[in-house]
N, C-alpha and C positions, 0 to 999 in steps of 0.2 A: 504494500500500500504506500503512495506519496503522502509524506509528510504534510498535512494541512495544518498551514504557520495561518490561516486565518483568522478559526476561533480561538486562539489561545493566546489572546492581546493580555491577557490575566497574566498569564503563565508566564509570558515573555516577561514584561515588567516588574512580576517577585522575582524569574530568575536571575535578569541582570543586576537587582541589587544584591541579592546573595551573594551572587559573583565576584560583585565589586567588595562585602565585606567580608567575603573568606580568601579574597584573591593573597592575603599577610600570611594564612596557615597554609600555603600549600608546602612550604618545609616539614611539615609532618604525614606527611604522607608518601611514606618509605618504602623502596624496596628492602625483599627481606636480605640484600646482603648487607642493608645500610641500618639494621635495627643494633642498635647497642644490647652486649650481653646483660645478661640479667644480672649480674656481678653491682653492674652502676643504675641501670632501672629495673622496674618492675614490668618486663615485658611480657605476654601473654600471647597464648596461640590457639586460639580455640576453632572451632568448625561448628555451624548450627547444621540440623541436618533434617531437623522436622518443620520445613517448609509445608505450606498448603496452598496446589496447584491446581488447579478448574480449568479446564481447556471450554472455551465460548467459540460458538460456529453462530454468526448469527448475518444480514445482510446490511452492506458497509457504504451507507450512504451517501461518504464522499466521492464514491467511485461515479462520476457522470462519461457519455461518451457522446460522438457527436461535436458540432459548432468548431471550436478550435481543438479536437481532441482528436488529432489524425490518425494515431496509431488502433490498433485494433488487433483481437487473438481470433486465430479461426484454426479450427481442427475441431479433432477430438483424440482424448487420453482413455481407453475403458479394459484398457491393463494394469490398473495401480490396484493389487487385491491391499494394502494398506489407505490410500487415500481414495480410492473410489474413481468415479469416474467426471469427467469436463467438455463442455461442450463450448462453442465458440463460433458464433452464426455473425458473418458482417451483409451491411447491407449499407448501399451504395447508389447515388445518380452522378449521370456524367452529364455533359453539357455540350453544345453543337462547337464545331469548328469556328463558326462564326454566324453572325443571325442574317436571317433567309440564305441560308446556306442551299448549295446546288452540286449533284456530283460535277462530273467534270464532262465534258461533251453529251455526245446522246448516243444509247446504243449502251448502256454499260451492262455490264452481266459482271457477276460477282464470282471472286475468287476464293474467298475464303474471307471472317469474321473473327475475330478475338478479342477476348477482353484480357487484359494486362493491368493487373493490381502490383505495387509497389509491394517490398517485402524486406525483410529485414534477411542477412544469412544466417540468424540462429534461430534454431529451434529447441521444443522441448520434449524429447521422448523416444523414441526411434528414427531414426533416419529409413526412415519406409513412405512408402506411397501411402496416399489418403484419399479417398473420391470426395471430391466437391462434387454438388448440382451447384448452377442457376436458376435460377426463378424470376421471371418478371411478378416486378412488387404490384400492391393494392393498397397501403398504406393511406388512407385518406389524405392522410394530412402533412407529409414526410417534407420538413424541410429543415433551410441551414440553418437558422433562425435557434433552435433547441437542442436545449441539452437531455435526453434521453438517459436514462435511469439502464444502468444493463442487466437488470432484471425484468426488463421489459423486450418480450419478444414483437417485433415487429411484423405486420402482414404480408405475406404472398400468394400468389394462385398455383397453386399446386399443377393444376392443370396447364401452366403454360412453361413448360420445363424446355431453357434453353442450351443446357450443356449439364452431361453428366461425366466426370475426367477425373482420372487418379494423376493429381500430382504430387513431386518428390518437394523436401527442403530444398530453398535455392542457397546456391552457395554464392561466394566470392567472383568466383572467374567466371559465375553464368551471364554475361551479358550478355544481349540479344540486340543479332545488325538486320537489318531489314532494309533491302535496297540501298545497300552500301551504308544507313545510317545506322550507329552503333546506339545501343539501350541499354540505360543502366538494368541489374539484373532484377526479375519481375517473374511475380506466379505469371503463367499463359495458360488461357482458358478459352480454347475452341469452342465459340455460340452455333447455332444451329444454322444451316444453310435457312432455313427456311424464316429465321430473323435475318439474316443479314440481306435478304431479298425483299422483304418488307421494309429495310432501313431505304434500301437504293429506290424503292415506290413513292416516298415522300418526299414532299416539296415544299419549297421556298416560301408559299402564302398557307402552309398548312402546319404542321408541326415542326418545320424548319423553320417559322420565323422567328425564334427567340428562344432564349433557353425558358422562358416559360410555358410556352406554347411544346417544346421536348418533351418539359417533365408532367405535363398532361396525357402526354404520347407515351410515354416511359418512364413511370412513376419512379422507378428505383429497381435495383435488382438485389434481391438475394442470393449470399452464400454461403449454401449451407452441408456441413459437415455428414460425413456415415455417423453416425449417433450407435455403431452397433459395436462395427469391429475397429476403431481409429486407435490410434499409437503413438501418434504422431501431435504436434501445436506450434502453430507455425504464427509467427507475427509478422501481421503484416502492416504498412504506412502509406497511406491514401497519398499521401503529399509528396512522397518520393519516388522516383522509378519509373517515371509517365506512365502515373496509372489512366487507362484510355479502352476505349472500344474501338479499334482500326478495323476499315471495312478496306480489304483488299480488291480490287478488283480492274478491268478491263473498258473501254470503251470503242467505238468504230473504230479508232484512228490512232490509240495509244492500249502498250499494254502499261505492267506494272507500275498503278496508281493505288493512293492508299489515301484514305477520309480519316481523321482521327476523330472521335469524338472524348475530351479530355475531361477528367477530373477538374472540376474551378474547387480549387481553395475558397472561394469567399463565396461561391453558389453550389454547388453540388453538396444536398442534404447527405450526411450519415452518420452511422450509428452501430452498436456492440452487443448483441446478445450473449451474456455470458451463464452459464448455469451447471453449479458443483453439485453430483449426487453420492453420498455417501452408505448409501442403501449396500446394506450385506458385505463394507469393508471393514478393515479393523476397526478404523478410525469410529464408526459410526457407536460403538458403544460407550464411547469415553468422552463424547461431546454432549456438554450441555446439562452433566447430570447433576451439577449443584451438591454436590456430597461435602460434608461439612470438613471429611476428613481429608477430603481435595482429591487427585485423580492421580495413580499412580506412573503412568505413563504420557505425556504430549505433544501433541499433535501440531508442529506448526506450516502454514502454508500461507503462503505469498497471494498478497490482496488479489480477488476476495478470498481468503480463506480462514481457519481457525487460529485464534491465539490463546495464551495464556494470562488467565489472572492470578498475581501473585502475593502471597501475606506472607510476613515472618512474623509469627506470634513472640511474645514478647521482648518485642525489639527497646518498645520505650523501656525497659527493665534494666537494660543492659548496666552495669555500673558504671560510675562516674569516671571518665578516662580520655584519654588524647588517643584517636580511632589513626593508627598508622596505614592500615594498606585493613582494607573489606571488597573481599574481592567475592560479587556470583557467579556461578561456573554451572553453566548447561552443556549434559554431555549427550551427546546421539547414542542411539540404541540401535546396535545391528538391523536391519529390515530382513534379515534373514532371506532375500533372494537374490538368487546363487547372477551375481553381475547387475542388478537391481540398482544398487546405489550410483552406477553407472550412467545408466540410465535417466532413473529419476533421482535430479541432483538436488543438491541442500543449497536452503539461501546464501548470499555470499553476508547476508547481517542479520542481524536481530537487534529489535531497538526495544527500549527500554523507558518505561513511561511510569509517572504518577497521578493515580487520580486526586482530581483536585475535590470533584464532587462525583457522587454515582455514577456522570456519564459525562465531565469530562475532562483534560488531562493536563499535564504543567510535565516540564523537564524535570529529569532530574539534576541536582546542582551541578554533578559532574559532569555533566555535559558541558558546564561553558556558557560562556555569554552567546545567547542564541543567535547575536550577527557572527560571532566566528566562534564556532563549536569548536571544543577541544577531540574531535572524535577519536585522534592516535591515544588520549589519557584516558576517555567515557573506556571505549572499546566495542564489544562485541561483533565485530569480523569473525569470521569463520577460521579455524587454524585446524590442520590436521593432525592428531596426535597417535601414538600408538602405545597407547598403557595399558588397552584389557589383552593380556596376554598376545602380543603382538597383533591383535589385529586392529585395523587403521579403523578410527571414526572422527568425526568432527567436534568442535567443543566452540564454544563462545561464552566469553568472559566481559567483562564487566564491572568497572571499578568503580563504587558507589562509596569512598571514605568519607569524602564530604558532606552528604545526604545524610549518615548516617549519622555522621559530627553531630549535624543539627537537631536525631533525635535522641539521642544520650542528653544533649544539651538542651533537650525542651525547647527547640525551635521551631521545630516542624514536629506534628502526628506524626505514628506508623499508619497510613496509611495502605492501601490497597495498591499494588503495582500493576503494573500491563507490561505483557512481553509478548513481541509480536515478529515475523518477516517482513522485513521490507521488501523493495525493489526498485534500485536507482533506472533499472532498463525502461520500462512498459509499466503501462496505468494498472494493468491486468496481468497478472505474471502467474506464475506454475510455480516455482522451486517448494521444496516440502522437505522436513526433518522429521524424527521420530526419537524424542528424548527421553529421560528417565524423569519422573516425575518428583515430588518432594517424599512421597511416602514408600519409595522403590527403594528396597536395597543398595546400599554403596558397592563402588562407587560411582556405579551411573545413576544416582542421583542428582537435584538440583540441589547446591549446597550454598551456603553463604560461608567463606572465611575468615578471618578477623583478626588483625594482629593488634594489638593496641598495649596502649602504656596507662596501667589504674591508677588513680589519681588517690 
């Protein structure tokens, strides 16, 4: 999920003053090779280990698509016996050449039609094929003007199905030259002969005169994923890669001519249907159950998906002390399939939030003054470690010494934490981990560390 710095003018403004008045103690906040022995202080090392963790799947408001939000997921994932399955329908208007547009001489008979969506070279899942359909849209009302909720599936006629085609991830080096002119690289999606003969039948005073006069003729198109067997999530960007409808074709007197009809940035509606089903995956039993004693195991997955709510019970208790190094440590839990983690890969962060009220949330101190985050000192990047008996899993850390200064020191509540996936890539992302939870055995559990000096 992208960080929304909108609502949190609250948050912003207690954190920069913290900032500015703990910015004098950051000398106490020690590595452990920098702690003096206990000969001359009173240094302590302790580990909390009964954390209480709730993993919450719920739908994420901030997430809008549409207007200026070009990017967009389409596939589908329905191989994750851990996280379940995803689906990812984009839908899309192009706009004329130009208004009262005309093909080129008289006499044209068509070559061939495609549509070319922009696309990013990475994907999420298998490098396998996937079948897209097309669909011409019905959407009543589809334009630039709105931002679309992507829980909201958009309409199409089933019955007017322009292209059904398995395509591959595109890669780096797939650019695409057509009549000697060179394309950046793009999904390519063969329409039906029988649209792209209907495009070369209209005219200049009729649905070529205006890209609105188009999008009464060609409301929008849908594309949409196998929802059965997919493997594959592929991102794609309306705005990049001339995404376009090129009608190939022929006239009396000339061959190899091509009509582009282009994606407008500032006119061509679209939109993201996105939609996670957790039905009959691991995941599905350990979301949402509210257990007082928290959830043993956690689920996280990159907006929209599930995150963690977190408590340390009696934090405000701690004794009275100068907090050197408190450091939280989330560790991955094997997924147990044989090349899996390959596959489906782990966030490259996890952020770390406090609720200010029920629903909604402030930094925490270590983060930094929110115009220039300390993120190399906050932490939680992904690091690969190999402590369970050599086998490699991921961990992410987190150094909250500050945070915690303030509540030994009755500055701040313990309140309620939030730990989540992010994703600096896409509005919509995939990556998924599979941790130890607060009440799981060590040492894949979530622990809090603490090294401090009692006063």
């Amino acid at each position: 999920m992208k960080i929304n710095f909108r609502n949190l003018g609250y948050a912003v403004a207690f954190l920069t003053a913290s900032y500015t008045f703990t910015a004098c103690n950051q000398s106490t906040i020690l590595g452990k090779d920098l702690i003096p022995g206990t000969d001359k202080v009173n240094v302590k090392d302790t580990t909390i280990n009964n954390l209480i963790t709730n993993n919450v799947y719920e739908a994420d408001s901030s997430i809008r698509t549409g207007r200026n939000n070009y990017g967009a997921t389409l596939g589908s994932i329905t191989n994750d016996p851990i996280f379940g399955k995803s689906h990812g329908f984009l839908y899309t208007q192009v706009g004329l050449p130009n208004s009262k547009f005309t093909f080129e001489g008289t006499g044209q008979t068509l070559d061939s039609v495609v549509l070319y969506i922009g696309c990013d070279t990475t994907w999420y899942g298998a490098d396998a094929p996937i079948n897209l359909k097309v669909y011409r849209m019905n959407e009543p009302d589809f334009k630039i003007d709105s931002n679309y909720s992507y829980t909201r599936p958009l309409s199409y006629d089933p019955s007017q199905l322009l292209a059904s085609v398995n395509v591959t991830p595109v890669k780096p080096g797939d650019s695409i030259s057509v009549y000697g002119v060179k394309h950046a690289p793009a999904l390519r999606i063969p329409l039906s002969a029988a649209f792209g003969n209907l495009l070369l039948q209209q005219r200049a005073d009729d649905a070529f005169l205006s890209d609105s006069a188009f999008s009464i003729f060609l409301k929008g198109l849908a594309i949409v994923p196998d929802t059965i067997n997919g493997r594959t999530m592929l991102f794609t960007n309306l705005n990049k890669g001339d995404t376009r409808i090129a009608v190939y074709y022929k006239n009396s007197t000339k061959d190899s001519l091509v009509a582009n009809f282009p994606f407008g940035q500032y006119s061509s509606a679209h939109a993201n249907y996105f939609t996670r089903n957790y039905t009959g995956a691991e995941a599905a039993k350990y979301l949402n159950t509210n257990k007082a004693q928290g959830d043993s195991i956690l689920y996280f997955q990159e907006a929209p998906g599930p995150y963690v709510k977190l408590q340390i019970p009696g934090l405000e208790n701690f004794p009275k002390s100068v907090i050197n190094k408190a450091e939280l440590v989330v560790t991955e839990m094997s997924s147990g399939l044989p090349g899996g983690d390959n596959v489906f890969t782990e966030p490259d962060r996890l952020f770390m939030w406090r609720y200010v009220t029920h629903d909604s949330l402030g930094y925490i101190i270590d983060y930094g003054n929110p115009a220039n985050p300390d993120l190399a000192f906050f932490g939680g990047n992904k690091t690969v470690i190999s402590d369970f008996g050599g086998i490699q899993v991921v961990q992410y850390r987190f150094n909250i010494a500050r945070h915690m200064q303030f509540i030994v020191d009755k500055k701040l509540d313990n309140t309620v934490f939030k730990l989540e996936a992010i994703s600096s890539r896409h509005n919509i992302d995939m990556r998924r981990v599979k941790t130890g939870g607060g009440n799981i055995t060590p040492p894949a559990n979530i622990k809090l560390r603490i090294i401090y000096t009692q006063l």
